[in-house]
C-alpha positions as CSV (number, residue, x, y, z in Angstrom):
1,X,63.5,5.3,-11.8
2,X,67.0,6.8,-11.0
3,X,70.0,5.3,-12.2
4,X,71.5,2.9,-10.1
5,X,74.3,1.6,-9.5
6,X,74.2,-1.8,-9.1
7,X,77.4,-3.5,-9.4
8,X,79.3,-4.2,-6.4
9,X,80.0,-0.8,-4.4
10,X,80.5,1.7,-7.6
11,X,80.2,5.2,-5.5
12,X,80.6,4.3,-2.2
13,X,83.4,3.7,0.2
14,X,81.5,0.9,2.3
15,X,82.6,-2.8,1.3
16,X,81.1,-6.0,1.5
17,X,77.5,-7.5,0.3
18,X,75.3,-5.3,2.7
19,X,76.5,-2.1,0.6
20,X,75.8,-3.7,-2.9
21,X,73.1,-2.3,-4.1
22,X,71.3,0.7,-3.6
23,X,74.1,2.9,-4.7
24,X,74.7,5.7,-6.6
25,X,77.6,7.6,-8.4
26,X,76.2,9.6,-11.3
27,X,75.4,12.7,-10.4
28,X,71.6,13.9,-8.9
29,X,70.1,15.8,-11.8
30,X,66.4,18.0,-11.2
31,X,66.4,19.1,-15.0
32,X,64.3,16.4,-16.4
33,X,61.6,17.6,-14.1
34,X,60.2,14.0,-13.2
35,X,61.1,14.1,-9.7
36,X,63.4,16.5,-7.3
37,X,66.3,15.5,-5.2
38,X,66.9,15.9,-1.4
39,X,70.3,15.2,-0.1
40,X,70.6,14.4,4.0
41,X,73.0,13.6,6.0
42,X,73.0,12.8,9.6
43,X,75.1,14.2,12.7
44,X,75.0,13.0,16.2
45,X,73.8,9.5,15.0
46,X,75.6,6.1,16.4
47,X,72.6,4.0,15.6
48,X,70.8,2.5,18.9
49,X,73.2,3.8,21.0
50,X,71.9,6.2,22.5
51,X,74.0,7.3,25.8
52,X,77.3,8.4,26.3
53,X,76.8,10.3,23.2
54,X,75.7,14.0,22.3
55,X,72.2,14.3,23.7
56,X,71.1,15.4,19.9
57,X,70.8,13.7,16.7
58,X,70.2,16.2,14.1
59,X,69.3,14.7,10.6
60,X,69.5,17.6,8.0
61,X,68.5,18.2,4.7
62,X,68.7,20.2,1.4
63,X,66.3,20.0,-1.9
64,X,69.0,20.4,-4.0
65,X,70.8,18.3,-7.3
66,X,74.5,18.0,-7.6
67,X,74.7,20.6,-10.6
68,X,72.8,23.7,-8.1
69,X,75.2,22.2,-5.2
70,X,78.3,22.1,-6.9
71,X,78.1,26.1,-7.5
72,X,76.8,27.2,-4.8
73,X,80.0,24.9,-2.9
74,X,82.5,26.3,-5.2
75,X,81.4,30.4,-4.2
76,X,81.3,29.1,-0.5
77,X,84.6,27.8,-1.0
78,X,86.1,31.2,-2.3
79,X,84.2,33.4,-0.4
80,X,85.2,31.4,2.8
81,X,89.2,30.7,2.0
82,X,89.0,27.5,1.8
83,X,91.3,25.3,0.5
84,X,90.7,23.1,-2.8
85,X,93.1,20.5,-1.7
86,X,90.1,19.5,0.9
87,X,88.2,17.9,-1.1
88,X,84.9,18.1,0.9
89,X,83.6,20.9,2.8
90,X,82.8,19.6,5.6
91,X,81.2,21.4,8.8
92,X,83.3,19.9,12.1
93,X,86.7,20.6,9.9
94,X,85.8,23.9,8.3
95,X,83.3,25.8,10.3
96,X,83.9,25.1,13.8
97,X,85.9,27.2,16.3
98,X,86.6,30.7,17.1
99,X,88.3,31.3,14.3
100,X,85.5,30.5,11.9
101,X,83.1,33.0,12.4
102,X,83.5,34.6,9.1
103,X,82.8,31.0,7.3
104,X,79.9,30.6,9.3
105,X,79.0,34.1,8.6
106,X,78.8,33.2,5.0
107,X,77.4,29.9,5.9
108,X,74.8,31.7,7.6
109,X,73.8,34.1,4.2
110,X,73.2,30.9,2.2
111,X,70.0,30.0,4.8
112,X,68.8,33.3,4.8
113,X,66.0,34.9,3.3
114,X,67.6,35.4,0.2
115,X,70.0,33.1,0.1
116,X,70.0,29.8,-2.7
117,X,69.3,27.8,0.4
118,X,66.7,29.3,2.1
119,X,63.5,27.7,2.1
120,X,65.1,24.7,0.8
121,X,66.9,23.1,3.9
122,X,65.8,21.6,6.9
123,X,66.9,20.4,10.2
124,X,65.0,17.8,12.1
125,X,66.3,17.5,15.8
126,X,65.9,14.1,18.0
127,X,66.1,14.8,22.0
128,X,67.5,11.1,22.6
129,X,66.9,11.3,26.5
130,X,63.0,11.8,25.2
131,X,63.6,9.5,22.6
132,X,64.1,6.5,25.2
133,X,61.6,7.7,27.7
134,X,59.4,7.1,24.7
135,X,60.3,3.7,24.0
136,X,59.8,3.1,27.6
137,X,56.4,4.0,27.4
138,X,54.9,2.8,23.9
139,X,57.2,-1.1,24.4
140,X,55.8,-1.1,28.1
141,X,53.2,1.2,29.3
142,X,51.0,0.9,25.9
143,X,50.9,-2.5,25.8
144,X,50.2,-3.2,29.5
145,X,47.6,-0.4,29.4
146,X,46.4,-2.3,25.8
147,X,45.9,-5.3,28.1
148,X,43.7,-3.7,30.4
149,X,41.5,-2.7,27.5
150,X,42.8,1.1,27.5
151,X,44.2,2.7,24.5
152,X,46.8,5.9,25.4
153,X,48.2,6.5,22.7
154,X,45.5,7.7,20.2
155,X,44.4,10.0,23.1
156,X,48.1,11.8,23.5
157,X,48.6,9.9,27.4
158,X,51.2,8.1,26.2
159,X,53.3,11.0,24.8
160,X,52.2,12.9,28.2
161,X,53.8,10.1,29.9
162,X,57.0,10.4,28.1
163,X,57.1,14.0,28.5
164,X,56.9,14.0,32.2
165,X,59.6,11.4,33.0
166,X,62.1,13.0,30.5
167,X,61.5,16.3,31.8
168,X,61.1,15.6,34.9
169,X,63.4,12.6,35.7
170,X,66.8,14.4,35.8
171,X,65.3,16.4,38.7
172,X,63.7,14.0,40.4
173,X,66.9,11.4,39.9
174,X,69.6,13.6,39.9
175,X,71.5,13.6,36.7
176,X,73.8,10.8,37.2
177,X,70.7,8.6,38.5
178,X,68.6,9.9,35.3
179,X,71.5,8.9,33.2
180,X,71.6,5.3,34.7
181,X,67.9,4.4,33.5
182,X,68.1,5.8,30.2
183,X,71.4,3.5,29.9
184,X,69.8,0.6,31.5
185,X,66.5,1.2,29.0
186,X,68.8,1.4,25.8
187,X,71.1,-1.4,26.3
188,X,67.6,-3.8,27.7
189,X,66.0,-2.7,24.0
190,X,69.2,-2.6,22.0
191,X,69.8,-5.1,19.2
192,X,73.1,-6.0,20.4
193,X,71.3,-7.0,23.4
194,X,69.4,-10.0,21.6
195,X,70.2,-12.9,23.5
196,X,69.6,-10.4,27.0
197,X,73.0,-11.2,28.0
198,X,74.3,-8.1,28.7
199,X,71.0,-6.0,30.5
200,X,68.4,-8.6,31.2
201,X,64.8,-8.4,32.5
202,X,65.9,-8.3,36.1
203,X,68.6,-5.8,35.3
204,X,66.2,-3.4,34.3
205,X,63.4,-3.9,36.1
206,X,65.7,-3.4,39.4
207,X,66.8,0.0,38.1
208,X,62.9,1.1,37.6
209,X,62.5,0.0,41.4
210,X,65.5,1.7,42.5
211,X,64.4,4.9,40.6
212,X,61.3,4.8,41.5
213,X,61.8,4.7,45.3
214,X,64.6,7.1,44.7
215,X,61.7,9.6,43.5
216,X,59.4,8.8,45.8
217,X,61.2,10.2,48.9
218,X,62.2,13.1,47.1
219,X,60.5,16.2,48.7
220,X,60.4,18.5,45.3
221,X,57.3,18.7,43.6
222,X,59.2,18.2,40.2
223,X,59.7,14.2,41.7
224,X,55.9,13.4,41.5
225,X,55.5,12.9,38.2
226,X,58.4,11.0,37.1
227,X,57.4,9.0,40.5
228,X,54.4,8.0,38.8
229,X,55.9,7.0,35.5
230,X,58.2,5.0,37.1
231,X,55.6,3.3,39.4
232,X,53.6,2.3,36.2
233,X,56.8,1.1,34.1
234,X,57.8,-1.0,37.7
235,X,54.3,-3.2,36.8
236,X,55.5,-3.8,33.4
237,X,57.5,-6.6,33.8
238,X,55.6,-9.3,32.5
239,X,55.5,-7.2,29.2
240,X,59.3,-6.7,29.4
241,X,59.9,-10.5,29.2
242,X,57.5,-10.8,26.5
243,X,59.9,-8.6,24.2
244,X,62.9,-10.4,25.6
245,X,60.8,-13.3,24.4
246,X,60.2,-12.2,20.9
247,X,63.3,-10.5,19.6
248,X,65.1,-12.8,17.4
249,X,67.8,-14.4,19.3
250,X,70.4,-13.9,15.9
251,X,71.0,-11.4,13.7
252,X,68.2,-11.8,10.8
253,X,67.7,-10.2,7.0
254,X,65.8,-6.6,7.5
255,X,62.5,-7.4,5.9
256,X,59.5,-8.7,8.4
257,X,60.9,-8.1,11.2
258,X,63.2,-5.0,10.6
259,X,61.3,-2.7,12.4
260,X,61.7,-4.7,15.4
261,X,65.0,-5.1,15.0
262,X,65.5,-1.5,14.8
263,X,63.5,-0.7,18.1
264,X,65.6,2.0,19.5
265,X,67.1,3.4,16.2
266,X,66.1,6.9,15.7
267,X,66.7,7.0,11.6
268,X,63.3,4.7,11.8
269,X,61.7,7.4,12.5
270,X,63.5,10.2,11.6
271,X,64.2,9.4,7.8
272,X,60.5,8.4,6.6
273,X,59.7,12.2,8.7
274,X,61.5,14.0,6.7
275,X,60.8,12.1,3.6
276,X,57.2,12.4,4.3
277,X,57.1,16.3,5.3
278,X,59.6,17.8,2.2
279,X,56.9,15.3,0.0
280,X,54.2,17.6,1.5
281,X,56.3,20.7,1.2
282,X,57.5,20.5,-2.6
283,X,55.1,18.1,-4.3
284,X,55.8,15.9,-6.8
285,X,58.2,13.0,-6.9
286,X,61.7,12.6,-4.3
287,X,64.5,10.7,-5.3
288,X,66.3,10.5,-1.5
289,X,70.2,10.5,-1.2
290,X,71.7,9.8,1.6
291,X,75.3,10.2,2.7
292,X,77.0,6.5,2.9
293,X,77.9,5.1,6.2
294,X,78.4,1.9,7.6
295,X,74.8,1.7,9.5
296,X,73.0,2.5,6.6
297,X,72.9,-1.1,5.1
298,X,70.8,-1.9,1.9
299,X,68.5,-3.8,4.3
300,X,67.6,-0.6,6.0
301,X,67.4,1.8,3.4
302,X,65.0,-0.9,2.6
303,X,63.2,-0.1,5.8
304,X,63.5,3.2,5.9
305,X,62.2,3.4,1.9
306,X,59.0,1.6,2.8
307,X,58.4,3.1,5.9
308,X,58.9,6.7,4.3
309,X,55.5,5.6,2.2
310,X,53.8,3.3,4.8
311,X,53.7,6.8,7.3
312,X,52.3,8.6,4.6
313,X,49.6,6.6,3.1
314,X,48.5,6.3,6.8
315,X,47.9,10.1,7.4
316,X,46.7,10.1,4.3
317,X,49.5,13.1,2.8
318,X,51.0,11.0,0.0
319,X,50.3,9.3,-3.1
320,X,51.5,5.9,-3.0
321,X,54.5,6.5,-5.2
322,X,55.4,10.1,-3.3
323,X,58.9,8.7,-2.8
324,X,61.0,7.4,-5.8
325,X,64.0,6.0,-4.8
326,X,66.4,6.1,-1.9
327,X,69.8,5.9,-2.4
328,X,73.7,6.1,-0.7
329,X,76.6,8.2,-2.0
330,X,79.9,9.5,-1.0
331,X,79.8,13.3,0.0
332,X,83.0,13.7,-2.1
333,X,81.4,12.7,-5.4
334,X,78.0,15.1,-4.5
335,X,78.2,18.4,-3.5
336,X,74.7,18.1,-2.4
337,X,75.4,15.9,0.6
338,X,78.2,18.7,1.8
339,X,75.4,20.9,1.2
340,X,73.4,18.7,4.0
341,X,76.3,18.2,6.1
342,X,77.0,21.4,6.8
343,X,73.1,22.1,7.8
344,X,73.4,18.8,9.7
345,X,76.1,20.4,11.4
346,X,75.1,23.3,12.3
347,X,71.9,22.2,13.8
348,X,74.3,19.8,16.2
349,X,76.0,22.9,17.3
350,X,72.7,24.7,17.9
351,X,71.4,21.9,19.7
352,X,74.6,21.8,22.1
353,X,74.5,25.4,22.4
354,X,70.8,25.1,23.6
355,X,71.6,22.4,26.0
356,X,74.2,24.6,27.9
357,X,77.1,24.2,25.9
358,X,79.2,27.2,25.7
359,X,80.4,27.0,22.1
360,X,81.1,29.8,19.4
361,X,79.5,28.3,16.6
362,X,76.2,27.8,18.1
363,X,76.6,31.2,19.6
364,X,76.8,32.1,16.0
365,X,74.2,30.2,13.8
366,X,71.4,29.5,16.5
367,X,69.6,32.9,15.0
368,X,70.0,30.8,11.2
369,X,68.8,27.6,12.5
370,X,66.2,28.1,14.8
371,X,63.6,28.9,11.7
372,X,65.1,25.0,9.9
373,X,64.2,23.2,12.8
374,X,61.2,20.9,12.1
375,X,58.5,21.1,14.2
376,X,57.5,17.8,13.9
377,X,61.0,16.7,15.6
378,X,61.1,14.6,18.6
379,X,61.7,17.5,21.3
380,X,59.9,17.2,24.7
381,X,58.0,20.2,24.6
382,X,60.1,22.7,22.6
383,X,59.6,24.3,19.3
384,X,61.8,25.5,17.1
385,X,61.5,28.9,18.3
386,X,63.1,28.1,21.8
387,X,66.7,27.1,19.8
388,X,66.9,30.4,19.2
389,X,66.6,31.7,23.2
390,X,69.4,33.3,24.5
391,X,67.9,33.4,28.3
392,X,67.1,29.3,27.6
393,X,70.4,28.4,27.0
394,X,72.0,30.6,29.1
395,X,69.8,29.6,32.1
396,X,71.3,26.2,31.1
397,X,74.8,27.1,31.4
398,X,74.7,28.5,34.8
């Protein structure tokens, strides 16, 4: 097992008993050749908040120790001008802007063919507007479906489902009337929303009828489908008030019921992914560490840990002890988590850039980051060939 550390926040900035124990200071170390690290760090994540953010969450990552990182930070560092007194290199300080296109030039050469990086990074992508039209479907539509003895998600209905009123609802809702649903939808599932007092059952459920009839009169043929979705998730009420009914009505210890808990949080998903996928990709052992923040409590690395192996014992990819350890550090004390934010990083950019955003760093580094991007992402119905379309995201900017 790795070493660590276990007495009371050694290595991490985060106080207090929910950061006490799955810490680490001592630096990640591939030589024994028992297992191989992955740093990754997140960007664009505010846990189950989900709107009035960046429409992205990008979590990226890097098979790499602290010893490889460390060298290959320190030539970055020269190479790029910058400064030692910063005492990370960090993407949104150091590589962002007009004026950084030579860093991310150099940036760029490490992900290359032929680079220390390349092969060994990844970025996986969540579209968040998909992400809740998701939830939508699998909380309501599956289980009222399940009810009447039919089964859509084994046969890919449900994901079509989900598809068509994410892709289609900002066209047939206009975007400001798109945007109030997916805003009603997250605060209704979020766990700040345990005792319903802020969006209740009838506080959704009027926003689905208002959509809905919204949709209907629309004359464009890109309204019918999200018409439909809508008129399904409008007979889903008695199932909303059962999951009113059953989340906890205080806050309660991750362990049985974490996964509920975390409904709407997209590292559920996206951490065990990429866990489960670089298992596949390298072999062997992972010892996981991630970058310390204040959502990433013990209790869920404790989720996220067993759900890493639960995802892969299921598709039958993994041995049962494919993942080690997981772990939190401080990016300052290992170089390999400024390794992963700067990936992280750049994949937000790209993913801005590719939603319209006219921005010089994605304009850069979307050639670099279309190849990271996982394709098992969450990402409507792109792959990771289209975040590298100039016509795409220009079409968007227009």
């Amino acid at each position: 097992m790795s070493e660590r550390n276990h007495a009371r926040n050694p290595g991490t900035g985060l106080l207090g008993p929910n950061f006490s124990r799955r810490n680490r200071q001592a630096p990640t170390d591939d030589t024994a050749g028992e297992h191989r690290w992955m740093a990754i760090d997140e960007s664009g994540y505010h846990g189950d908040q989900l709107h009035g953010h960046d429409r992205y969450m990008i979590l990226g990552s890097v098979a790499i120790d602290d010893a490889e990182a460390a060298a290959i930070v320190d030539t970055l560092r020269r190479d790029a001008g910058i400064q030692q007194s910063a005492t990370e290199a960090k993407f949104q300080k150091m590589f962002t802007g007009g004026g950084a296109g030579q860093r991310r030039r150099l940036l760029g050469e490490l992900l290359w063919p032929g680079g220390p990086l390349h092969d060994r990074a990844s970025v996986y992508a969540i579209d968040k507007h998909y992400f809740v039209a998701a939830k939508l479907v699998s909380l309501l539509l599956e289980e009222r479906f399940h009810a009447l003895g039919y089964d859509i998600d084994s046969n890919g209905v449900g994901r079509q489902l989900a598809l068509d009123l994410a892709t289609e609802g900002p066209r047939a809702l206009g975007r400001d009337g798109f945007d109030r649903l997916i805003a009603t939808a997250v605060g209704f599932f979020a766990k700040r929303n345990r005792t319903g007092d802020q969006v209740t059952v009838d506080d959704l459920y009027t926003v689905i009828r208002e959509s809905y009839a919204y949709a209907r009169r629309r004359k464009a043929p890109q309204a019918k489908k999200a018409a439909e979705v809508l008129d399904m998730l409008r007979k889903t009420r008695p199932e909303a008030e059962e999951f009113a009914r059953e989340r906890p009505a205080e806050a309660t210890p991750t362990g049985e019921h974490g996964l509920l808990d975390d409904t709407m949080d997209p590292l559920v998903t996206a951490v065990p992914t990429v866990i489960l996928h670089a298992s596949v990709r390298y072999g062997g052992k992972l010892q996981v560490l991630a970058d310390d923040q204040r959502l990433l409590t013990d209790d869920k690395l404790d989720v996220l840990e067993r759900g890493a192996t639960a995802v892969g014992l299921v598709h039958g990819l993994i041995k049962q002890d494919h993942l080690q350890d997981l772990v939190r550090g401080r990016s300052a004390d290992h170089p390999s988590l400024q390794l992963a934010d700067l990936v992280a990083g750049a994949g937000r950019v790209v993913a801005r850039w590719h939603d319209g955003e006219d921005d010089p760093a994605g304009d850069d580094l979307h050639p670099v980051v279309a190849p990271l991007v996982d394709p098992g992402g969450l990402l409507m119905e792109e792959g990771p060939e289209d975040f590298a379309r100039v016509d795409t995201a220009r079409a968007k900017r227009r």
